[in-house]
N, CA, C and O atoms as CSV, one atom per row, in Angstrom:
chain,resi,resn,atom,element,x,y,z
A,1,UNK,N,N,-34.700,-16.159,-58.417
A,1,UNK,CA,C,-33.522,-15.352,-58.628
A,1,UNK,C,C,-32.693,-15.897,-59.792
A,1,UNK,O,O,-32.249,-15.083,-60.602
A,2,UNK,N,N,-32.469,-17.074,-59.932
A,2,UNK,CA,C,-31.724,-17.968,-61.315
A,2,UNK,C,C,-32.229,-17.460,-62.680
A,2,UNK,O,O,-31.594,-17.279,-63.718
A,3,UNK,N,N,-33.686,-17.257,-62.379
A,3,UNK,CA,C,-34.591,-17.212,-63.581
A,3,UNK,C,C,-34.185,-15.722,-63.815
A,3,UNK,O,O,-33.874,-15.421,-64.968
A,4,UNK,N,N,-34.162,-15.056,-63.149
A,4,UNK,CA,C,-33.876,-13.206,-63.568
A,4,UNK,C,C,-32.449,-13.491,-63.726
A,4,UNK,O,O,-32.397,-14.183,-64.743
A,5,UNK,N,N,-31.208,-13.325,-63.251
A,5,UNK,CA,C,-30.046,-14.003,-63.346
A,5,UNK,C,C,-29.517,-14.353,-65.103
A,5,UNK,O,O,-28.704,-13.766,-65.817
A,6,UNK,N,N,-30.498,-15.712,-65.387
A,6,UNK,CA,C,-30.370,-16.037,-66.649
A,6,UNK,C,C,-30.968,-15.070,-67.508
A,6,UNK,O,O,-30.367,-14.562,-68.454
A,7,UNK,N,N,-32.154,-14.808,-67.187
A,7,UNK,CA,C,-32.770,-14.195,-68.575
A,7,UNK,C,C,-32.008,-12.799,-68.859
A,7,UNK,O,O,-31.435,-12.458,-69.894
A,8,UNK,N,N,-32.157,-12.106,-67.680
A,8,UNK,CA,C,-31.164,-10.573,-67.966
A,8,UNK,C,C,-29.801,-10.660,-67.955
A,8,UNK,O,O,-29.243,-9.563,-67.942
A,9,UNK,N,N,-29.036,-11.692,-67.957
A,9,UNK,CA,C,-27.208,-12.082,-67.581
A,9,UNK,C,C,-26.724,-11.097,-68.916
A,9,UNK,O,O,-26.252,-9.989,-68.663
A,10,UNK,N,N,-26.816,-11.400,-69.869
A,10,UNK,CA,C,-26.354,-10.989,-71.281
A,10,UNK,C,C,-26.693,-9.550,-71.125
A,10,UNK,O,O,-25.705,-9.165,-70.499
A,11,UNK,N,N,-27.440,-8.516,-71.286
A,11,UNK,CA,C,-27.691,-7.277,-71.017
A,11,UNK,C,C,-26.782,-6.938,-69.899
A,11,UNK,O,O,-25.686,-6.396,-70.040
A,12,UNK,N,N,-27.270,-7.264,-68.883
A,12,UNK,CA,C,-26.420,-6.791,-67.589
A,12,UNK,C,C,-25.138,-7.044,-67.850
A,12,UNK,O,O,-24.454,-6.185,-67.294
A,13,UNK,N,N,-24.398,-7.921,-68.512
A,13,UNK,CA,C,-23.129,-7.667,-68.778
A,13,UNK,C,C,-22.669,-6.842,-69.581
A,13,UNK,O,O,-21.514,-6.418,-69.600
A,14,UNK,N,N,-23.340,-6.629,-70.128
A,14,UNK,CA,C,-22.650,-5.404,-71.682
A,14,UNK,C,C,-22.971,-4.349,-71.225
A,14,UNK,O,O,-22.189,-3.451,-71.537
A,15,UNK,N,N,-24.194,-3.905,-70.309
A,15,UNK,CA,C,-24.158,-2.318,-69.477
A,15,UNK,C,C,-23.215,-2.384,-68.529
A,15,UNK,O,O,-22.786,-1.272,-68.222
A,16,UNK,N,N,-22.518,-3.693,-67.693
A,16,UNK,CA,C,-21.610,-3.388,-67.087
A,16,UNK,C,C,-20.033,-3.455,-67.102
A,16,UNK,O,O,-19.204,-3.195,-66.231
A,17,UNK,N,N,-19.876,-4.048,-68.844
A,17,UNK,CA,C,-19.111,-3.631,-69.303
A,17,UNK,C,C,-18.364,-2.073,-70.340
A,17,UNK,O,O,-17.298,-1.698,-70.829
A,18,UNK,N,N,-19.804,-1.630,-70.187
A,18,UNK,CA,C,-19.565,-0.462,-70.931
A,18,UNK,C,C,-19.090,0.794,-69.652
A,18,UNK,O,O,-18.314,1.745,-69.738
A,19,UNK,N,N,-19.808,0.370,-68.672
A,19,UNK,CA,C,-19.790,1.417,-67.375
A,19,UNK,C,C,-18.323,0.849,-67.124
A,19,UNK,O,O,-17.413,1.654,-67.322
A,20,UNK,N,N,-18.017,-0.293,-66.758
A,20,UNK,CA,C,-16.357,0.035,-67.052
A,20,UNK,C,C,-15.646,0.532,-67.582
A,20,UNK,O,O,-14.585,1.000,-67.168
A,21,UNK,N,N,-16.081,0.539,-68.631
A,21,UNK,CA,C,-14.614,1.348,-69.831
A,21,UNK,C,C,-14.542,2.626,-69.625
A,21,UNK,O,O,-13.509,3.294,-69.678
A,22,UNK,N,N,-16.189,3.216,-69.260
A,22,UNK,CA,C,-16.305,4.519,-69.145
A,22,UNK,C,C,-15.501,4.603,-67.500
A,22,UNK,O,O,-14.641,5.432,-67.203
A,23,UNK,N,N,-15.812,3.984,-66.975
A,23,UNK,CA,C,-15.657,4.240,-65.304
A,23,UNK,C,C,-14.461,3.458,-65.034
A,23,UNK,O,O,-14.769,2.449,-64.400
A,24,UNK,N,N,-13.373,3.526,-65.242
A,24,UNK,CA,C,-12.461,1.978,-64.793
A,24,UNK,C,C,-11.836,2.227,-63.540
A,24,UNK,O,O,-11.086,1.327,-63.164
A,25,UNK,N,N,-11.977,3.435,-62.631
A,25,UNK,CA,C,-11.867,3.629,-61.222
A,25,UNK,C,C,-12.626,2.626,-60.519
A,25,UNK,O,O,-12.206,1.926,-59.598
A,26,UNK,N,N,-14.100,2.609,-61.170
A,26,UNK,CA,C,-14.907,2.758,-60.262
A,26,UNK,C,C,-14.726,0.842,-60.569
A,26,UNK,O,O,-14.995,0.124,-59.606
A,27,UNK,N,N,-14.378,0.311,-61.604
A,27,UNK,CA,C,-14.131,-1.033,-61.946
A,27,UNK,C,C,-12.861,-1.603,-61.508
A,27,UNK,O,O,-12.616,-2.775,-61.793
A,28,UNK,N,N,-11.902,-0.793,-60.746
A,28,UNK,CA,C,-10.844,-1.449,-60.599
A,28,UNK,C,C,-10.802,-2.042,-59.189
A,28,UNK,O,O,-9.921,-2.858,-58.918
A,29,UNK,N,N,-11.588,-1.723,-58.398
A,29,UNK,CA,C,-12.069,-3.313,-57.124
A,29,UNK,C,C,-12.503,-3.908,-57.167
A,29,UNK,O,O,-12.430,-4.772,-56.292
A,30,UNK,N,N,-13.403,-4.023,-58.262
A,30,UNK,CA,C,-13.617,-5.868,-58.656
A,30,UNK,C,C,-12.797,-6.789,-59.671
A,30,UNK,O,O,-13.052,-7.898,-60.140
A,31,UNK,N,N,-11.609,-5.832,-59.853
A,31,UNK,CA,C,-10.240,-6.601,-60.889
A,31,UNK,C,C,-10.248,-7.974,-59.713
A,31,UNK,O,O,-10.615,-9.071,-60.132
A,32,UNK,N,N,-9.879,-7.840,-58.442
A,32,UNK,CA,C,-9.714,-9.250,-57.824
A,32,UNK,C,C,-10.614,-10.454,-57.523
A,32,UNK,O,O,-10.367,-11.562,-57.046
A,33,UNK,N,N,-11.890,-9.793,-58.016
A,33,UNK,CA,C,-13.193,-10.933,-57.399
A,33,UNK,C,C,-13.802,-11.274,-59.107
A,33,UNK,O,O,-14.908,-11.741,-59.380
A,34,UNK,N,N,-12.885,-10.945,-59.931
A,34,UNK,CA,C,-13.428,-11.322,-61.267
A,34,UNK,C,C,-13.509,-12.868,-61.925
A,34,UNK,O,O,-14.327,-13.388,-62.684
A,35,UNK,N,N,-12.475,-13.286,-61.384
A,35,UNK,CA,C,-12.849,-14.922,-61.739
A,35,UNK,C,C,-14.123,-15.370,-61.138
A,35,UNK,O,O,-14.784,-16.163,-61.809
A,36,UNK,N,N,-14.551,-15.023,-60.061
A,36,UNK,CA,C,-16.018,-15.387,-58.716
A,36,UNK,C,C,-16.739,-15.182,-60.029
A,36,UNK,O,O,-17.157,-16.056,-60.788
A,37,UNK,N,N,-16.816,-13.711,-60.173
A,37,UNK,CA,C,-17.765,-13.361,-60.649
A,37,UNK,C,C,-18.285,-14.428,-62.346
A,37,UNK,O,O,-19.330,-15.043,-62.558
A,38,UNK,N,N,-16.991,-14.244,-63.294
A,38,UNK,CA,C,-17.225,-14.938,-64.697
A,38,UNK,C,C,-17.562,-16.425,-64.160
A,38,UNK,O,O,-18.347,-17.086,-64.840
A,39,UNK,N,N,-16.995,-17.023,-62.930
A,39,UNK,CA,C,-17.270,-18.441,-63.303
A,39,UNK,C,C,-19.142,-18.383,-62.260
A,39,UNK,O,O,-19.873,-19.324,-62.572
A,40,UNK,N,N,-19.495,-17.800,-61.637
A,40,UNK,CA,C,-20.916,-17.916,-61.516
A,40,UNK,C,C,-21.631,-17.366,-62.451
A,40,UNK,O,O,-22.798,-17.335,-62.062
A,41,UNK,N,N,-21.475,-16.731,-63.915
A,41,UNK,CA,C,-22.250,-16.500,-64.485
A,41,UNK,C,C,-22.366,-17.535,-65.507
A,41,UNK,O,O,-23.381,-17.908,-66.095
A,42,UNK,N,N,-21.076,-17.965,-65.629
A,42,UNK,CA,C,-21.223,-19.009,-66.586
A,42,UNK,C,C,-21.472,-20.718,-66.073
A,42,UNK,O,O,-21.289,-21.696,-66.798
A,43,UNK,N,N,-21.882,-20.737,-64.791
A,43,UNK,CA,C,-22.529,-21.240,-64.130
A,43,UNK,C,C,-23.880,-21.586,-64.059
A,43,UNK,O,O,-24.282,-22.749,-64.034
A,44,UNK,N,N,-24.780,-20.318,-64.016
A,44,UNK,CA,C,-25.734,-19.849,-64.305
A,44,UNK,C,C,-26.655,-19.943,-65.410
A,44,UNK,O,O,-27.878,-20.013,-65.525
A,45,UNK,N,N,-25.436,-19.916,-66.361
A,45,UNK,CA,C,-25.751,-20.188,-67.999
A,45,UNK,C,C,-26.052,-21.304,-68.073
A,45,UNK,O,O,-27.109,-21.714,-68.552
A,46,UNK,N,N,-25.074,-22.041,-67.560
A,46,UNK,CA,C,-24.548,-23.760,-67.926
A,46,UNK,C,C,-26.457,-24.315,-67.308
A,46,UNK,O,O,-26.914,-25.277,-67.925
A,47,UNK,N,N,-27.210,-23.803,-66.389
A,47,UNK,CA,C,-27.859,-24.307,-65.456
A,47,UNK,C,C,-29.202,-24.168,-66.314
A,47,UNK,O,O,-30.078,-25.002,-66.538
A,48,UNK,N,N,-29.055,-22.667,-66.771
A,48,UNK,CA,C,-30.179,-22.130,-67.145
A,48,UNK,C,C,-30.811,-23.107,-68.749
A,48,UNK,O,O,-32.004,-23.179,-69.045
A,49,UNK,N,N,-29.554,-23.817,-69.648
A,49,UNK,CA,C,-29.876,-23.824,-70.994
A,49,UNK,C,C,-30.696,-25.166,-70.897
A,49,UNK,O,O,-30.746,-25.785,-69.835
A,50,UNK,N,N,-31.079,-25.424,-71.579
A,50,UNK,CA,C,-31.381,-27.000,-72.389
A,50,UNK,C,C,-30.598,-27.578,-72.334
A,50,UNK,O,O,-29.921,-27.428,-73.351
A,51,UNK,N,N,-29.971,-28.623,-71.339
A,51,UNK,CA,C,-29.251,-29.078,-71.632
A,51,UNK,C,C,-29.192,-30.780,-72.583
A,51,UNK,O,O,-28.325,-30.987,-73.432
A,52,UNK,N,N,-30.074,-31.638,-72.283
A,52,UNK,CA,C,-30.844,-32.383,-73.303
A,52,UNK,C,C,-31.017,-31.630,-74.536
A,52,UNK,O,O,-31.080,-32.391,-75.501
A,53,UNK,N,N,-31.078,-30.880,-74.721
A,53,UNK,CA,C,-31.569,-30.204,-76.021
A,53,UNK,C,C,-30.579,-30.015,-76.640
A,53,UNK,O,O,-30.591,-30.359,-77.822
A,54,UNK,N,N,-29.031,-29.233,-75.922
A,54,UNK,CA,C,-27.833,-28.612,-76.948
A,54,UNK,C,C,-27.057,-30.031,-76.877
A,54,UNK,O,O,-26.130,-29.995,-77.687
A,55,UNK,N,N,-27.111,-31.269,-76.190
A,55,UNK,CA,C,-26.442,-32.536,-76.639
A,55,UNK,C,C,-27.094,-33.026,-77.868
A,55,UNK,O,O,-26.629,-33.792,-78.712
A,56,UNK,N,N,-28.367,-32.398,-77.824
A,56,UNK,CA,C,-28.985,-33.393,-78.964
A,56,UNK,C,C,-28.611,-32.676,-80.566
A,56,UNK,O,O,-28.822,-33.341,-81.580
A,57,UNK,N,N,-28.169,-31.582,-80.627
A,57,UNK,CA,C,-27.737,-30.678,-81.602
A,57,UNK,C,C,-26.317,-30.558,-81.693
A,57,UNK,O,O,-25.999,-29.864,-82.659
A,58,UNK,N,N,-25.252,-31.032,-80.962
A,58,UNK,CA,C,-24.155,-31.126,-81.003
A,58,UNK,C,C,-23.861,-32.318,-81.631
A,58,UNK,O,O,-23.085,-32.332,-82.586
A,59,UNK,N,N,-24.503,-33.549,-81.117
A,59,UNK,CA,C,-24.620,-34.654,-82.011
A,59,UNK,C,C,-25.115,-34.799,-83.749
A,59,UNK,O,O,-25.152,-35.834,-84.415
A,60,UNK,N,N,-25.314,-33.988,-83.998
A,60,UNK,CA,C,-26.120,-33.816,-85.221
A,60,UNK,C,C,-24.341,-33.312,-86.277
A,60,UNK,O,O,-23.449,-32.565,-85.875
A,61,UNK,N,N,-24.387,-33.802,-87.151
A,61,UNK,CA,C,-23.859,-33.487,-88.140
A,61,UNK,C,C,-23.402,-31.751,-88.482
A,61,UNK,O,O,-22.372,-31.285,-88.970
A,62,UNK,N,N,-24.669,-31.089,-87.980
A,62,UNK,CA,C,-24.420,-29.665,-88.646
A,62,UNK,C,C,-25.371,-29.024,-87.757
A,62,UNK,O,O,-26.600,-29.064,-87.696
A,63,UNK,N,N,-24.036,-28.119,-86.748
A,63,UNK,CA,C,-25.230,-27.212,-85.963
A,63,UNK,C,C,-25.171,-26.009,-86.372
A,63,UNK,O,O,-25.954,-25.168,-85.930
C-alpha cells in the first residue's frame, strides 16, 4: 500500500485538487481533517525517497 501511495501521491493530488476547485461543496468536509491528511502524505514521501541518497546531494556544493 506505501508503494502505490508513493508512486501515485503526486497525480492523485492534482486530480484531487482540481475536483476541489471544481467541487468545493463536495471539499468543504475535509477543510477539518486537512492537516491528517498533508502531514501523512508528506510522511509518505519522507519514507518513500532515498534518503542516503538526497543527504548525499545536499552535501554536495551544487544540487
Amino acid at each position: 500500500m506505501l508503494y502505490f501511495i508513493n508512486k501515485h501521491s503526486a497525480p492523485l493530488l492534482m486530480v484531487a485538487g482540481i475536483i476541489g476547485f471544481i467541487f468545493p461543496n463536495v471539499s468543504k468536509p475535509l477543510f477539518p481533517a486537512l492537516p491528517f491528511i498533508l502531514f501523512f502524505l508528506m510522511l509518505f514521501t519522507l519514507l518513500g525517497i532515498k534518503q542516503e541518497q538526497l543527504i548525499k546531494q545536499l552535501m554536495r556544493g551544487s544540487v
